[in-house]
DOPADO-612652 format. One record per residue (C-alpha): residue number from 0; residue in one letter; x, y, z. Coordinates in steps of 0.05 Angstrom, whole numbers, plus 5000, padded with zeros to 4 digits. Layout:
// residues N
site num=NUM	residu=A	c1=X	c2=Y	c3=Z
...
END
This chain:
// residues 199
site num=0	residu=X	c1=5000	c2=5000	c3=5000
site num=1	residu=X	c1=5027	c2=5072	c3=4984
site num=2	residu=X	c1=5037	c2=5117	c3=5039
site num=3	residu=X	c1=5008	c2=5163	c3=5025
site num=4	residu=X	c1=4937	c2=5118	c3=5024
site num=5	residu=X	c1=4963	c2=5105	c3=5097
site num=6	residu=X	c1=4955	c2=5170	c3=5112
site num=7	residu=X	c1=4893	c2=5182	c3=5083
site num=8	residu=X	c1=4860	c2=5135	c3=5103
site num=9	residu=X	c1=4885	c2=5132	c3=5177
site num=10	residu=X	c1=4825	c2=5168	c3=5214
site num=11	residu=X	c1=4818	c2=5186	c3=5289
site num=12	residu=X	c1=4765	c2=5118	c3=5320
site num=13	residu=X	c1=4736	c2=5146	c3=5390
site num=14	residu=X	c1=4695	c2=5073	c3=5393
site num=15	residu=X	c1=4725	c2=5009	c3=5390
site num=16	residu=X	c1=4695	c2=4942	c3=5377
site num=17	residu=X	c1=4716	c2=4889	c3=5436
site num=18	residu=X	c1=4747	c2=4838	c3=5390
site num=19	residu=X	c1=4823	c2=4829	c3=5409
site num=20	residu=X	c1=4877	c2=4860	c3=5369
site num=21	residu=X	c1=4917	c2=4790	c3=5354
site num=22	residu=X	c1=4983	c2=4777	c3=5383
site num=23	residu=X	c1=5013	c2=4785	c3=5309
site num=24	residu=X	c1=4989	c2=4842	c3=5293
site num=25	residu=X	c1=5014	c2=4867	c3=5361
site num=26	residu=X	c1=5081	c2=4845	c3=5343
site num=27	residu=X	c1=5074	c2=4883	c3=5281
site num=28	residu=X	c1=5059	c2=4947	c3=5307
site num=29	residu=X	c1=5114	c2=4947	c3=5356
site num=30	residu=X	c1=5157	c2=4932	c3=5297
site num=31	residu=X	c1=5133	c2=4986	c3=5263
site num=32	residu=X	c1=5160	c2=5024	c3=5325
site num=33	residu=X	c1=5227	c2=4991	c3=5329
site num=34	residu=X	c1=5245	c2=5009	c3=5258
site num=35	residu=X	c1=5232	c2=5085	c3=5271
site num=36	residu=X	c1=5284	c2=5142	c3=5269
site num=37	residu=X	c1=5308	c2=5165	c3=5329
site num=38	residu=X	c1=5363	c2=5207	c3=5336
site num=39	residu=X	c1=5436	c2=5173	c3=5337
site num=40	residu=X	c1=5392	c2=5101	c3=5342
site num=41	residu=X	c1=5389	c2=5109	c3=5416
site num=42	residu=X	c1=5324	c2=5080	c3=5417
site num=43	residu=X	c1=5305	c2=5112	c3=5473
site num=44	residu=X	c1=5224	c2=5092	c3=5471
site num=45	residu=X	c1=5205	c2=5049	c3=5529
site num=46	residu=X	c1=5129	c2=5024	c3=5503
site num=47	residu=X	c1=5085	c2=4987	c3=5560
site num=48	residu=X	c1=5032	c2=4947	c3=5527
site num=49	residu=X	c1=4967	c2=4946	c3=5560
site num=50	residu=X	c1=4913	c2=4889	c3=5532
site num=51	residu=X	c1=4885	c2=4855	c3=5603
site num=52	residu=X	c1=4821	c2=4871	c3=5626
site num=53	residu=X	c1=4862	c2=4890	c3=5710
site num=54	residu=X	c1=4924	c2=4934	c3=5668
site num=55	residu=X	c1=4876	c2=4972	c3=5627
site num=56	residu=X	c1=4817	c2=4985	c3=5679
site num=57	residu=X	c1=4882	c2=5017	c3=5705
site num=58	residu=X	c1=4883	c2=5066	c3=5645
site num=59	residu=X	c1=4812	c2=5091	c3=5664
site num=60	residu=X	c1=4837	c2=5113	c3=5738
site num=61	residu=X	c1=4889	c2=5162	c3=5700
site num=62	residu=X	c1=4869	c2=5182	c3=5637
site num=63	residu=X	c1=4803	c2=5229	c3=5653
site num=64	residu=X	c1=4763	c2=5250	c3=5606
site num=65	residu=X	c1=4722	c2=5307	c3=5654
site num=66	residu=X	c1=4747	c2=5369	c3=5625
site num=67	residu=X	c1=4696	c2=5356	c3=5561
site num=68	residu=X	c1=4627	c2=5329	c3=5578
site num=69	residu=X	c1=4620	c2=5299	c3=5511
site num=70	residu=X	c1=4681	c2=5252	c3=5526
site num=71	residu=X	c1=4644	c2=5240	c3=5595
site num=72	residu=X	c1=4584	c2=5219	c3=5549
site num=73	residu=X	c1=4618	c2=5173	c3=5501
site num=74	residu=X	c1=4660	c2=5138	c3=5566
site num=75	residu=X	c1=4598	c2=5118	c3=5592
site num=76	residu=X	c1=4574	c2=5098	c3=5540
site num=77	residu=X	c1=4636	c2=5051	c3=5526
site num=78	residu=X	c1=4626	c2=5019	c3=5602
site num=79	residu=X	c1=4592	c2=4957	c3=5586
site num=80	residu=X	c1=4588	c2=4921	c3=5660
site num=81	residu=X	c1=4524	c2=4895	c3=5645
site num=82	residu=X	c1=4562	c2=4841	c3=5601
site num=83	residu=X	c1=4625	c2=4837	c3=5648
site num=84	residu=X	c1=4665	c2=4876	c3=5601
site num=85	residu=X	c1=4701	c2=4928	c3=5614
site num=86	residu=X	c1=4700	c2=4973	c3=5555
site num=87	residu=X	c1=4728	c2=5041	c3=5581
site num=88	residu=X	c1=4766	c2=5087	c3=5548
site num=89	residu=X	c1=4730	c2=5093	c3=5483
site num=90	residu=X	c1=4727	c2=5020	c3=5484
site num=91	residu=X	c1=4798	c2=5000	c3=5466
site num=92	residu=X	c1=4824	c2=4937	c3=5474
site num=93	residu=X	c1=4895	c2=4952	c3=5464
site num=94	residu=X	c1=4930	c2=5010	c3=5495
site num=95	residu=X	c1=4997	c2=5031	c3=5477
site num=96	residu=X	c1=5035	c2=5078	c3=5532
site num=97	residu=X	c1=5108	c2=5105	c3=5499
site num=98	residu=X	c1=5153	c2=5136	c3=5542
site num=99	residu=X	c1=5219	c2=5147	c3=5533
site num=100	residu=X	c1=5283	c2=5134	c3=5576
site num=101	residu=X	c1=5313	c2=5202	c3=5599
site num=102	residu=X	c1=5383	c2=5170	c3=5599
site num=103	residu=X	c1=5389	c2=5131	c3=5537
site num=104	residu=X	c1=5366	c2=5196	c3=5481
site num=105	residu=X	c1=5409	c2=5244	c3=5456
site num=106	residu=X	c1=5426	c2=5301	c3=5487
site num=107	residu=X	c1=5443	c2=5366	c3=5445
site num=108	residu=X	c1=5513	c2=5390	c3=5472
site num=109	residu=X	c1=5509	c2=5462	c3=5462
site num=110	residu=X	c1=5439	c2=5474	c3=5482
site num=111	residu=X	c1=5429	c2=5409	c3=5538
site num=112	residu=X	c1=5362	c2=5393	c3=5493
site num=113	residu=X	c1=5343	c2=5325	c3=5500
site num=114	residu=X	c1=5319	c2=5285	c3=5439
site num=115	residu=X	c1=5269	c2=5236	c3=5472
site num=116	residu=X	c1=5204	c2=5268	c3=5466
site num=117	residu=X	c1=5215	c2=5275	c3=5391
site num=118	residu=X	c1=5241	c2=5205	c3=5382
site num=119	residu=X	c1=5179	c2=5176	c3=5434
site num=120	residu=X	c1=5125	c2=5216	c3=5377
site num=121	residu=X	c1=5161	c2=5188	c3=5319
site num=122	residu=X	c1=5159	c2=5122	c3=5337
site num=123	residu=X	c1=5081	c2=5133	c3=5363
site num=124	residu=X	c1=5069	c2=5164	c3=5294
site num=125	residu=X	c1=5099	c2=5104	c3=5266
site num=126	residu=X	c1=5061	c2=5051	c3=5302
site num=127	residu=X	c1=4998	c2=5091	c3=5287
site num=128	residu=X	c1=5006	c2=5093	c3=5224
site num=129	residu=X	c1=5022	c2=5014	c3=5219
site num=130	residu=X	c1=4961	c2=4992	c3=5258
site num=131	residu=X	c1=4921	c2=5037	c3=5196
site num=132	residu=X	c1=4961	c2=5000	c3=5148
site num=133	residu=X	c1=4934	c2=4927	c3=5175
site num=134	residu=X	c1=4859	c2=4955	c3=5193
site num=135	residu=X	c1=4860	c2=4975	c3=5256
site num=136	residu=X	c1=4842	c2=5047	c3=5280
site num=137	residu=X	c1=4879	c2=5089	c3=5339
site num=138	residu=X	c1=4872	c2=5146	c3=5380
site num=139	residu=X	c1=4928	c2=5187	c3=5405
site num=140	residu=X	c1=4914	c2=5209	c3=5483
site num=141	residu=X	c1=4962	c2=5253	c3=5510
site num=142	residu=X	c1=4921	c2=5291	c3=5565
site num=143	residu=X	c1=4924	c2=5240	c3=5629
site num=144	residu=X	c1=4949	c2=5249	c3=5700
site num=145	residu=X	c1=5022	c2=5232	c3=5688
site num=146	residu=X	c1=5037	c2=5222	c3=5771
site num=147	residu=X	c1=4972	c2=5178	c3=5776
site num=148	residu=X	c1=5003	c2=5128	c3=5719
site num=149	residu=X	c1=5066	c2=5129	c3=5740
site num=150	residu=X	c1=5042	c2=5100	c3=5805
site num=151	residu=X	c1=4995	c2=5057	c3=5775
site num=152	residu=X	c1=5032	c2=5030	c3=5726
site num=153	residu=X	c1=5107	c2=5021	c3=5772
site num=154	residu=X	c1=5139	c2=5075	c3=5709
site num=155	residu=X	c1=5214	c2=5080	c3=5728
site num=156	residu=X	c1=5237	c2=5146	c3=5748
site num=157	residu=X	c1=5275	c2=5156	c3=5686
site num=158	residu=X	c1=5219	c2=5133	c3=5643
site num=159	residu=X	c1=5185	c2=5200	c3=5620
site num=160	residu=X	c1=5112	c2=5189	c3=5589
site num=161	residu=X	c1=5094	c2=5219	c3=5520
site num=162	residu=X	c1=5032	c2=5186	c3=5499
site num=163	residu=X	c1=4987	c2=5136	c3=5487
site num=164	residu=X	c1=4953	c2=5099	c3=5429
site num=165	residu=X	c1=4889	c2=5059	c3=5437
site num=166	residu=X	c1=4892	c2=5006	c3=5387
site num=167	residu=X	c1=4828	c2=4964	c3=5370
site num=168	residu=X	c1=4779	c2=4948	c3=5310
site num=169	residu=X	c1=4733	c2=5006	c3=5302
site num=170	residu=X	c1=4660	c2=4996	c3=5323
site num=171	residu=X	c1=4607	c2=4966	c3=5272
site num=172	residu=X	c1=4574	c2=5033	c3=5282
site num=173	residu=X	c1=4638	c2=5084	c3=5290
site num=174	residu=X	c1=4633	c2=5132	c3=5245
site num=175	residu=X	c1=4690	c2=5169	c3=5227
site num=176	residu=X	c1=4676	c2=5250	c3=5236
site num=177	residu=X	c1=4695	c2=5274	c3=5160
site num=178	residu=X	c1=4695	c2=5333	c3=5173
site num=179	residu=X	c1=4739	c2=5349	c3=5227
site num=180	residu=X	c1=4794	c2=5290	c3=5205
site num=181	residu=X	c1=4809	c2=5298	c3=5131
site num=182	residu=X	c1=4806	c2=5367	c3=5117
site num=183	residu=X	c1=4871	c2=5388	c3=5112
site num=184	residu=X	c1=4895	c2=5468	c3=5099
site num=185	residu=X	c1=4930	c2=5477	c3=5027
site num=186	residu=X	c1=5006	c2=5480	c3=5032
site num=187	residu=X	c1=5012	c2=5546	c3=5024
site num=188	residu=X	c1=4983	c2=5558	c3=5088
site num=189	residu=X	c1=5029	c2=5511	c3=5117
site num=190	residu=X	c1=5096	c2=5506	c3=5071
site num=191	residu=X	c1=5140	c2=5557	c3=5056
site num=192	residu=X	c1=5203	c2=5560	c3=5001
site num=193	residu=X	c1=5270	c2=5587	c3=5036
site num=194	residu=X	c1=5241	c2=5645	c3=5086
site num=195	residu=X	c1=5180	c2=5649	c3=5130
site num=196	residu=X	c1=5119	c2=5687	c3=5086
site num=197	residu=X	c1=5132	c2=5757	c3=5097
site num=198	residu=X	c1=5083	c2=5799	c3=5136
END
């Protein structure tokens, strides 16, 4: 598959279907994820896979979706007890937290800049985009209580968080919200030949 078809066709899924993401296509994801750039191949990315129903009722204790009442809405909605499911967090069966190791990235030596938070989003990027490649849909969640999961989930102290991905097969009835995900500004807004646009 082209890429760029990747891209296109890799859309934000907010509601997941409860089948399990297979072991192999695990595996492939994190591939896609070991294969990513980072700078000088430190590998720094430190990726905790979370797929039991007791590590990712964990999830729901740190990632809060309060500040919106229409993510409120939809996490109820997701909560399927009734069936002895647990189906928070949009649903997902699969979630994906990527940190990176603050002493094994790059470190600029002039300005003391550290490369890992870069390298951790490429490689999420990367694994995103390979879960759209072998039909399965992701969110990318970077608003959670970082303290809370690093308790929860025994982070080391030099492990810094950066995201997560939930990973799943969307919902029979997800529907995809056209508007907001594929409009895309023209590259002139966005690209610009040798020198910013002048003012």
């Amino acid at each position: 598959m082209d890429f760029m078809d990747i891209s296109k066709m890799r859309v934000t899924v907010r509601k997941f279907s409860q089948k399990p993401v297979e072991e192999e296509k695990i595996e492939k994801i994190l591939e896609a994820g070991r294969w990513s750039p980072t700078a000088v191949n430190a590998q720094p990315q430190r990726i905790i896979i979370l797929n039991t129903p007791e590590n990712l009722a964990k999830v729901k204790e740190f990632c809060s979706f309060g500040y919106d009442q229409k993510y409120v809405d939809l996490s109820k909605e997701c909560d399927d007890k009734e069936h002895g499911k647990i189906n928070l967090y949009y649903g997902a069966p699969l979630v994906l937290f990527v940190c990176y190791d603050k002493t094994a990235c790059w470190t600029h030596p002039q300005s003391g800049k550290s490369s890992g938070a870069t390298d951790g989003t490429i490689v999420a990027t990367h694994m995103m985009l390979e879960a759209a490649s072998i039909g399965l849909g992701t969110v990318w969640i970077s608003y959670f209580d970082e303290d809370k999961a690093k308790e929860l989930l025994k982070i080391p102290e030099t492990w810094q968080p950066v995201c997560m991905l939930y990973v799943g097969y969307p919902a029979d009835d997800f529907v995809p919200n056209i508007k907001l995900g594929c409009h895309r500004k023209p590259l002139s807004e966005t690209c610009f030949y040798n020198q910013a646009p002048l003012k």
